[in-house]
C-alpha positions as semicolon CSV with decimal commas, in nm:
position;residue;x (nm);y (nm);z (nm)
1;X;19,352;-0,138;30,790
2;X;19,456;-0,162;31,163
3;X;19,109;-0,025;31,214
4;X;18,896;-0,220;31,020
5;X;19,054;-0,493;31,226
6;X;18,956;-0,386;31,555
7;X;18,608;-0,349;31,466
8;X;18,634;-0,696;31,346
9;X;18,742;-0,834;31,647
10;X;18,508;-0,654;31,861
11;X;18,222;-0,736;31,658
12;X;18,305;-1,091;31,662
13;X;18,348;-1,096;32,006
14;X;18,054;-0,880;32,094
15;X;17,833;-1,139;31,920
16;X;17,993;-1,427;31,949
17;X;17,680;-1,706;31,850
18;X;17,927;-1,940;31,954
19;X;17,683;-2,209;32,103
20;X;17,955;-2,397;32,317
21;X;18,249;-2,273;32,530
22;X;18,511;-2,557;32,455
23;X;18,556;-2,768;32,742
24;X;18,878;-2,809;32,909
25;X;19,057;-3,184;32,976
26;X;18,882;-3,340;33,270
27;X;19,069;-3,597;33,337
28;X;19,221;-3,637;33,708
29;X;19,551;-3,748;33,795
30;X;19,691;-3,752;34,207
31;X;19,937;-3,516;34,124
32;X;19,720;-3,243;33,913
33;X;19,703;-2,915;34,069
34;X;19,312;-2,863;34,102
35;X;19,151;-2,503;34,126
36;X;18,768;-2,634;34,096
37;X;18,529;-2,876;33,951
38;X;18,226;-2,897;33,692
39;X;17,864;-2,948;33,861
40;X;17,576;-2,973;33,650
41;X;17,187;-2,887;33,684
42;X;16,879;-2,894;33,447
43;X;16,762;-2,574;33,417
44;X;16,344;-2,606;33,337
45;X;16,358;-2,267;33,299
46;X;16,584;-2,314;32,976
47;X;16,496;-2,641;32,877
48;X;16,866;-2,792;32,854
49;X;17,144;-2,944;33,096
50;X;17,404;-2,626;33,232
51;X;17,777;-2,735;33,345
52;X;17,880;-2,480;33,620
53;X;18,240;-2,480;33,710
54;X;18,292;-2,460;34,115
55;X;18,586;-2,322;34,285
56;X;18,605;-2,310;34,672
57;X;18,872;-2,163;34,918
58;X;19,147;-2,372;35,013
59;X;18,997;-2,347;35,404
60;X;18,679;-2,523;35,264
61;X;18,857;-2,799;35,129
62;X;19,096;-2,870;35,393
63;X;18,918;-3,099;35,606
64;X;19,131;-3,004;35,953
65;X;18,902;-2,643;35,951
66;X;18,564;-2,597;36,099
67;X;18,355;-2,557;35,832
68;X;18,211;-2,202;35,745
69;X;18,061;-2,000;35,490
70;X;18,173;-1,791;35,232
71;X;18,016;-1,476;34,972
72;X;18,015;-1,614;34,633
73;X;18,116;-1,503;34,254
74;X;17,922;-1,568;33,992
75;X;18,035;-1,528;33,688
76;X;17,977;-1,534;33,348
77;X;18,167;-1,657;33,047
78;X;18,333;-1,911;33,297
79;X;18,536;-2,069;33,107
80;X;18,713;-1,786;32,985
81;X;18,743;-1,627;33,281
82;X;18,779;-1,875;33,574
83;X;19,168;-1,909;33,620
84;X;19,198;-1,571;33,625
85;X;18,913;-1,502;33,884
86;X;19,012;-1,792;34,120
87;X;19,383;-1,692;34,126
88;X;19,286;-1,306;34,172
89;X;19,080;-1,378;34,443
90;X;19,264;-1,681;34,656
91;X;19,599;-1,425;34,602
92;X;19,367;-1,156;34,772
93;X;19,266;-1,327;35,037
94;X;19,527;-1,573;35,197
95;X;19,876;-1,560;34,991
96;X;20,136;-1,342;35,131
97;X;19,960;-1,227;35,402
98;X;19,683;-1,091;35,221
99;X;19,340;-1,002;35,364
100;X;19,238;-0,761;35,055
101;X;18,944;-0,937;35,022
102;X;18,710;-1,274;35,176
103;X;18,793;-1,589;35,062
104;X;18,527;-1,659;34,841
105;X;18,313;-1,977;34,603
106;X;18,392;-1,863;34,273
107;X;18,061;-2,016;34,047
108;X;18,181;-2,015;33,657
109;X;17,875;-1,999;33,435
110;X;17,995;-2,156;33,095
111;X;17,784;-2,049;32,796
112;X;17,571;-2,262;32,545
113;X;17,418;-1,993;32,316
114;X;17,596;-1,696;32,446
115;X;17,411;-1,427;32,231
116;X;17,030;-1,583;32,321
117;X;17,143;-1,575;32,717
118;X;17,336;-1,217;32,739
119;X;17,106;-0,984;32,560
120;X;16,808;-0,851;32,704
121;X;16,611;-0,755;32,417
122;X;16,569;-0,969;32,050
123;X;16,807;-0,731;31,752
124;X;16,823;-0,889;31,403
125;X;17,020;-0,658;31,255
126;X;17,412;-0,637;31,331
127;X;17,442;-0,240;31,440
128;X;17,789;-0,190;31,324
129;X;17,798;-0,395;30,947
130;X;17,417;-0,366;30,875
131;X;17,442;-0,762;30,795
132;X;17,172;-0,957;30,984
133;X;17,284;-1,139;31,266
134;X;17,286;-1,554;31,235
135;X;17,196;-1,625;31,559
136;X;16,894;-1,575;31,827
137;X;16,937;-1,280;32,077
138;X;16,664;-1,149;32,390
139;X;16,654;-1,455;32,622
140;X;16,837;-1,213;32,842
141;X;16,527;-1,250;33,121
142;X;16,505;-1,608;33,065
143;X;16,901;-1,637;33,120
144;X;16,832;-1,458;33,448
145;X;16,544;-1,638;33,582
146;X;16,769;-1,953;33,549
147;X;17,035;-1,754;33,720
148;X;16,789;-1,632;34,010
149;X;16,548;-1,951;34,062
150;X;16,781;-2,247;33,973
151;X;17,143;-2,144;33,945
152;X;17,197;-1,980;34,276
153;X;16,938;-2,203;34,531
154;X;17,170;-2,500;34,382
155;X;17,440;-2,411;34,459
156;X;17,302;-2,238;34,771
157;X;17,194;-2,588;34,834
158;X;17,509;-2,793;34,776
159;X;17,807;-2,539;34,923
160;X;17,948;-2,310;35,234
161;X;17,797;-1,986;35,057
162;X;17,693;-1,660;35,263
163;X;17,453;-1,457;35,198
164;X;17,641;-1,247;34,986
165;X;17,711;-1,229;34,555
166;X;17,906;-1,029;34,341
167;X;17,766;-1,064;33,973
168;X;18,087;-1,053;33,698
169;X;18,039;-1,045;33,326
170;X;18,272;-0,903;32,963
171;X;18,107;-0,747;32,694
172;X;17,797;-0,946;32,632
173;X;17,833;-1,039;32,995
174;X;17,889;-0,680;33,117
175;X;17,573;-0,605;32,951
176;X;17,386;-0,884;33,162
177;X;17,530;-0,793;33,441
178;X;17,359;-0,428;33,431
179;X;17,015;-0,586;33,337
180;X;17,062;-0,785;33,604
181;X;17,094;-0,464;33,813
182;X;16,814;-0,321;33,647
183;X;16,558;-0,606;33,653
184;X;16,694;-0,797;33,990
185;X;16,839;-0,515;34,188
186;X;16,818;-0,798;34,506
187;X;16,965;-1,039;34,353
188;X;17,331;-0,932;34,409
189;X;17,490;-0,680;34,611
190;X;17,807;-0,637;34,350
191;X;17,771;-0,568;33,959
192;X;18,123;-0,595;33,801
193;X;18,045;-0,495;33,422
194;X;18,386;-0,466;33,240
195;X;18,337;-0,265;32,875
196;X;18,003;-0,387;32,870
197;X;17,834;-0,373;32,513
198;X;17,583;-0,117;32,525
199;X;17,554;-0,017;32,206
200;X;17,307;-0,350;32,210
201;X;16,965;-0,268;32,006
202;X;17,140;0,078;31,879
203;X;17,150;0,226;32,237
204;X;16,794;0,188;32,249
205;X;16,874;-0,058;32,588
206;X;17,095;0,193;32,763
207;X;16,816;0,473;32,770
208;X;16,588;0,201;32,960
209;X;16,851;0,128;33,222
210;X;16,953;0,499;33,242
211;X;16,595;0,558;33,294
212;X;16,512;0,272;33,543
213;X;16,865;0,377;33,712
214;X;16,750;0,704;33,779
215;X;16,425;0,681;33,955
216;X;16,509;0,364;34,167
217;X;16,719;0,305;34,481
218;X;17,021;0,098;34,567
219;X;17,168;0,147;34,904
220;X;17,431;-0,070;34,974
221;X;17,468;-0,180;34,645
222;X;17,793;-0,110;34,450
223;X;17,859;-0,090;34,103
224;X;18,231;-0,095;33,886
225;X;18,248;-0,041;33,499
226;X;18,546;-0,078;33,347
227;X;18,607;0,090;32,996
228;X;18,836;-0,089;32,778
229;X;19,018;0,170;32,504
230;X;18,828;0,086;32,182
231;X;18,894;0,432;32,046
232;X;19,073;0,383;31,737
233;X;19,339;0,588;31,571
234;X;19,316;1,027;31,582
235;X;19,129;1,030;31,882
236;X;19,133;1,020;32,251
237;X;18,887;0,993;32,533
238;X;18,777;1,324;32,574
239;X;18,754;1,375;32,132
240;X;18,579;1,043;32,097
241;X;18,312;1,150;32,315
242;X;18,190;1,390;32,038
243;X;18,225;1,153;31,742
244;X;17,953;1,044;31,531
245;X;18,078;0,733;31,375
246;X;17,915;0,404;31,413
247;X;18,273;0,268;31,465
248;X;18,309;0,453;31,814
249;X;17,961;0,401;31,944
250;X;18,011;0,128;32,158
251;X;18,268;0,325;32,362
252;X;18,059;0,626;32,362
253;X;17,745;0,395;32,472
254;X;18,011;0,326;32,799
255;X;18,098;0,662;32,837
256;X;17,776;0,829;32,788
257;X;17,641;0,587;33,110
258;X;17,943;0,613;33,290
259;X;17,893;0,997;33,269
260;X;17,527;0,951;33,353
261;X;17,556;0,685;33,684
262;X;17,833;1,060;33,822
263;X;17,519;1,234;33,811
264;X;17,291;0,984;34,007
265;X;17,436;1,028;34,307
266;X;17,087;1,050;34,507
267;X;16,980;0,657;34,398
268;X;17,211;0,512;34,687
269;X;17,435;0,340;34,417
270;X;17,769;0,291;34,488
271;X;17,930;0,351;34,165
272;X;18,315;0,386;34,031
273;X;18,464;0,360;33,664
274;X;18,774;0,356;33,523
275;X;18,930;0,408;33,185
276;X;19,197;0,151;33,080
277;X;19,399;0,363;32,858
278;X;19,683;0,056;32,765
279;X;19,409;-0,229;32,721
280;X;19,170;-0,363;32,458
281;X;18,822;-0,529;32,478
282;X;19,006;-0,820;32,546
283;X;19,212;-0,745;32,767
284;X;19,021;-0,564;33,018
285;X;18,891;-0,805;33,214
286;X;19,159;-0,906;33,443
287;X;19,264;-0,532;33,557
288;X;18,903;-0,476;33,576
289;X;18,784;-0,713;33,832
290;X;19,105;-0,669;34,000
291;X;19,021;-0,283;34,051
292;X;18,662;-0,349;34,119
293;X;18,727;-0,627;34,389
294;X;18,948;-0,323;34,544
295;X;18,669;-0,107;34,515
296;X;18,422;-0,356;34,682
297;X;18,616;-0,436;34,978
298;X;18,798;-0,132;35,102
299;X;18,689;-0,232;35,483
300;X;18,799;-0,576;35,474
301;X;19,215;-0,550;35,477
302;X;19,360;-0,553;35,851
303;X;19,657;-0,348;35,743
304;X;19,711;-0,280;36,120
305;X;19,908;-0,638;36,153
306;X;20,162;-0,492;36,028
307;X;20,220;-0,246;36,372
308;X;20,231;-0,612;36,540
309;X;20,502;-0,735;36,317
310;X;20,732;-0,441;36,353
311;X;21,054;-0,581;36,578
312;X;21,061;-0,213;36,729
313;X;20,751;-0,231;36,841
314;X;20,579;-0,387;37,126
315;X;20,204;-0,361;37,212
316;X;20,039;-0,556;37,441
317;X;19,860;-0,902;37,318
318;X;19,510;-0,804;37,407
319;X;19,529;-0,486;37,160
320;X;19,583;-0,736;36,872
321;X;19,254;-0,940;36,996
322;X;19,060;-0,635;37,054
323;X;19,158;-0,528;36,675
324;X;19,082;-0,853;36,545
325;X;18,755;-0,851;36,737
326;X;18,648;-0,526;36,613
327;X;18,729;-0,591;36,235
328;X;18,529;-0,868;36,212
329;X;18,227;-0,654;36,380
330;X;18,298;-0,425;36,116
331;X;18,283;-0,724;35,835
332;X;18,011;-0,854;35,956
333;X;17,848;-0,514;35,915
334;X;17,871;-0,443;35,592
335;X;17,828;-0,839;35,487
336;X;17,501;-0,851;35,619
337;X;17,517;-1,148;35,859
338;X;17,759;-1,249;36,139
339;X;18,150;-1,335;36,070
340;X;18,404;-1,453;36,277
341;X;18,788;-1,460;36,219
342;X;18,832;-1,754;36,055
343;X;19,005;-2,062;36,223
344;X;19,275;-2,063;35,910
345;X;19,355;-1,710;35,948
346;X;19,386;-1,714;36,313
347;X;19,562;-2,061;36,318
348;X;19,835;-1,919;36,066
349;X;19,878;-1,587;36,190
350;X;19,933;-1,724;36,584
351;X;20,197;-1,956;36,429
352;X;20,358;-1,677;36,240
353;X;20,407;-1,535;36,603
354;X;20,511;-1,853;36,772
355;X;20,841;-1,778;36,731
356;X;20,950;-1,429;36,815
357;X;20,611;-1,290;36,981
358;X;20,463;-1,580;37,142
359;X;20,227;-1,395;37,367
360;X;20,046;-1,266;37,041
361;X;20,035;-1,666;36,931
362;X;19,866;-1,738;37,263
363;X;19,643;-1,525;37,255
364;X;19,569;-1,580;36,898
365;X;19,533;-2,007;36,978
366;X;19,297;-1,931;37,214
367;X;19,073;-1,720;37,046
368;X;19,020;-1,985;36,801
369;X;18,961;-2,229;37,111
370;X;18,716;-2,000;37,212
371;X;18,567;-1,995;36,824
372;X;18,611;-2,326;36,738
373;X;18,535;-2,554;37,030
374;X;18,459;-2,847;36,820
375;X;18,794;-2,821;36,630
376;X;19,036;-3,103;36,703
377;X;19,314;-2,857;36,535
378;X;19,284;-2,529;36,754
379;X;19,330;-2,781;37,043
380;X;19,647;-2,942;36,886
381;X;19,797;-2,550;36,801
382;X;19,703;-2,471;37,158
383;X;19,934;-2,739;37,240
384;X;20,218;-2,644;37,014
385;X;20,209;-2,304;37,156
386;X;20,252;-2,407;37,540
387;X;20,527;-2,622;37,402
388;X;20,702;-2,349;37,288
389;X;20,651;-2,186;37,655
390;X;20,818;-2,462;37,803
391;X;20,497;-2,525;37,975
392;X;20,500;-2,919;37,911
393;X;20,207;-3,025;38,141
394;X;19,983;-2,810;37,982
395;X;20,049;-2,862;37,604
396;X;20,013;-3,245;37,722
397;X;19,619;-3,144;37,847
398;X;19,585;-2,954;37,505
399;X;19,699;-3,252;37,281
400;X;19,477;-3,468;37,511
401;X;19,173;-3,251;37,389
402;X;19,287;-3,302;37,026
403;X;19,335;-3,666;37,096
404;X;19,004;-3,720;37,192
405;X;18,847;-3,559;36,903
406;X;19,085;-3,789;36,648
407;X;19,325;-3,577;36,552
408;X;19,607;-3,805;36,456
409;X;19,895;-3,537;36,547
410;X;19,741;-3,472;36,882
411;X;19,766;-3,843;36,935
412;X;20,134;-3,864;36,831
413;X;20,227;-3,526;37,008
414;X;20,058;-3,664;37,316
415;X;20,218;-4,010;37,331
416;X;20,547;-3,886;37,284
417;X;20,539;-3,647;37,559
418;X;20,377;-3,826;37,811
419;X;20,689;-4,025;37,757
420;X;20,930;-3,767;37,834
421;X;20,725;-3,624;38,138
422;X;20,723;-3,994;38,271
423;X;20,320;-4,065;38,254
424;X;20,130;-4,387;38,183
């Protein structure tokens, strides 16, 4: 029985016809806590209205930053999967400390007829109960145009974004996600697929992508499948791979590539898997694009701060610049396109210093002077910093500089000390 109801569950919610996500509450209060917003374009393409849900980095909405740009997320089944995605990544990036990975735009793509969009070829049969299947599939190319020629130069058109996109999608999604990288290899530069459903069409679609896989090229493109446990009872990975049943062939579908992408190592594809041995279909996700984020941005964490933060330790301030310098060469590397430290991290990592290393913090404030010229802020931290030097005359010039370019502390700061120094 407890098996029959697995392959219940994963059949409904492999084909889902669902047409609509439900919608969550939109209405806006002062005090909500809000993670992102719902845009909306008309997609020719698909002849019908798409909501897209819109989550940006807390830098890009705090007004007191110097604008910049940021890689973007796009991913499917938004709804379902855009608190978790948002959290992952702003915890990643800024909380704690953290420089796992970029801050990022997170671009939810809600669904409207899930099985039409996320399956690249038309089945009318259901594979696993032989029942025919109640709603349309094999607007998988269609789906993707959209994606490619509408979705992405809107929002292209309308936010920060870089240059750079990482493509996420579950099941259905995961499946989309490796046409895309089989029809639209330049489309993205990351293809998160989490237990993707290739047993679509009878694994008649995975010998086509194994196929196309093989014989074309992908350097500097990475790839992460992650392969929920779908097994069953009286079996485990290595035994299910030489089952026969209809009830284990979507895992062996994932397997069977998985196996195949170890052996393509000459197609420049940068590939990893992992088996989640304590997690269903369901859920996979999160632990999935966790890993796979990990796996993406190896090169991005500065885990050398923490030399800097060490009481013990003393190195000179313009090793910590130099570091910085060179990380962000190294970003801006594999990104594709130029990056500098950002004026938030910088900002909040010279005033974590202010304190007990305050040669680090100046250093730090004026490396985002020398960023961020136009900044009224870097000029108003510049000032707190000779403050905390005792160097009165010059914090006075720096909150001058923020003054003049309206930033209301640099006003107050600058007021009140020109009172205690004595000047008009």
């Amino acid at each position: 029985m407890k098996t029959k109801l697995f392959f219940l569950g994963l059949a409904l919610c492999l084909l889902n016809c669902q047409k609509k996500e439900s919608t969550p509450n939109s209405a806006s209060r002062s005090n909500d806590i809000v993670i992102g917003k719902v845009d909306s374009l008309y997609s020719e393409i698909l002849e019908e209205p798409r909501n897209i849900l819109i989550h940006l980095p807390e830098s890009a909405r705090n007004s007191i930053y110097t604008p910049t740009s940021y890689p973007v997320v796009y991913l499917l089944d938004g709804y379902g999967h855009f608190h978790s995605v948002t959290g992952m990544i702003r915890q990643l990036s800024t909380i704690n400390g953290n420089t796992k990975v970029p801050e990022m735009i997170v671009v939810g793509i809600p669904n409207t007829n899930r099985g039409r969009d996320l399956t690249p070829t038309q089945v009318d049969i259901d594979f696993f109960t032989g029942d025919s299947l109640p709603c349309a599939s094999g607007g998988g190319d269609k789906f993707l145009d959209f994606v490619e020629k509408e979705l992405i130069p809107h929002v292209e058109e309308n936010y920060p974004t870089a240059p750079y996109r990482t493509f996420i999608g579950h099941s259905l999604g995961g499946l989309s996600v490796l046409d895309a990288l089989k029809t639209r290899p330049d489309v993205f530069n990351n293809y998160i697929a989490i237990d993707p459903s290739l047993s679509w069409d009878q694994g008649n679609y995975l010998k086509s992508l194994d196929s196309v896989l093989t014989h074309s090229q992908y350097k500097d493109k990475n790839l992460y499948v992650g392969v929920a446990n779908t097994i069953g009872n009286n079996m485990n990975y290595e035994s299910v791979q030489k089952d026969t049943a209809r009830a284990s062939f979507h895992i062996r579908s994932i397997i069977n590539f998985v196996n195949s992408m170890e052996n393509k190592e000459d197609n420049g594809l940068n590939v990893a898997s992992k088996y989640y041995e304590d997690d269903t279909h369901g859920s996979a996700p999160l632990i999935t694009t966790y890993d796979a984020l990990r796996f993406i941005f190896p090169w991005y964490d500065m885990n050398f701060l923490d030399d800097f933060y060490d009481p013990d330790m003393k190195k000179p301030a313009d090793e910590l610049i130099t570091l910085i310098k060179d990380h962000y060469k190294k970003v801006s590397a594999h990104l594709g396109y130029e990056v500098l430290p950002s004026e938030r991290f910088v900002n909040e990592l010279g005033y974590s210093f202010m304190n007990d290393k305050v040669d680090y913090s100046h250093a730090l404030m004026e490396l985002n002077v020398q960023n961020y010229p136009n900044s009224s802020n870097v000029y108003d931290s510049m000032g707190d910093c000779y403050l905390v030097e005792k160097v009165s005359v010059r914090a006075l010039e720096y909150f001058n500089k923020g003054a003049e370019l309206d930033n209301p502390f640099s006003k107050d700061k600058a007021e009140m000390l020109r009172e205690k120094l004595g000047k008009n």
